[in-house]
C-alpha angles and dihedrals in degrees: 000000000000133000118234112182105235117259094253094048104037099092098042111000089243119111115243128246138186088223124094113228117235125204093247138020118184110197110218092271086046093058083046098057090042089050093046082034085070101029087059093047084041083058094042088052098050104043086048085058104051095043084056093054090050091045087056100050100053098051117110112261138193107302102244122248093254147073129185138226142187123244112249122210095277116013125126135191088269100056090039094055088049093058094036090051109013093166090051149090096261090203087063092043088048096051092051093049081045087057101038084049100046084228123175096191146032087236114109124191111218110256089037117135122233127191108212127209112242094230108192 
């Protein structure tokens, strides 16, 4: 009994088709898995994101340079200056109330309030 390769196979040993072959095929569950696949990685990015932003928000960051007080029946810029700054120059300390305020005037309504300046 002899062996004879069959036509198709003879030259490669492969058999021959009339179809070119292509790098990559996905079968229809394949497509599936690779669409879920980056969905999943899209979720993960963007709730990464977002914990990082939150993060980022609560942490504690640099106290402000200011403080802020009320208006009591009777202050004015003057007095307040004086108890927010005791060792200063209260002129300084008012001019710079007047300027954190926008403030046109040295009058005060009682219940304003007032940012300070944190003077070292």
């Amino acid at each position: 009994m002899t062996w004879t390769a069959h036509p198709s196979t003879a030259s490669s040993g492969a058999p021959a088709s009339s179809v070119p072959r292509t790098g990559l095929r996905l079968t229809r569950r394949g497509r599936v898995v690779l669409v879920l696949a980056m969905i999943s990685v899209a979720l993960v990015a963007f709730t990464l994101g977002r914990v990082g932003s939150s993060q980022a928000a609560t942490e504690p960051t640099t106290p402000t340079p200011y403080s802020q007080t009320t208006v009591h029946t009777g202050d004015t810029l003057w007095s307040v200056a004086q108890r927010v700054a005791p060792g200063h120059d209260p002129r300084l300390v008012v001019e710079q109330i007047r300027r954190l305020n926008h403030l046109d005037s040295a009058g005060l309504q009682a219940g304003q309030q007032l940012l300070l300046p944190h003077v070292a």
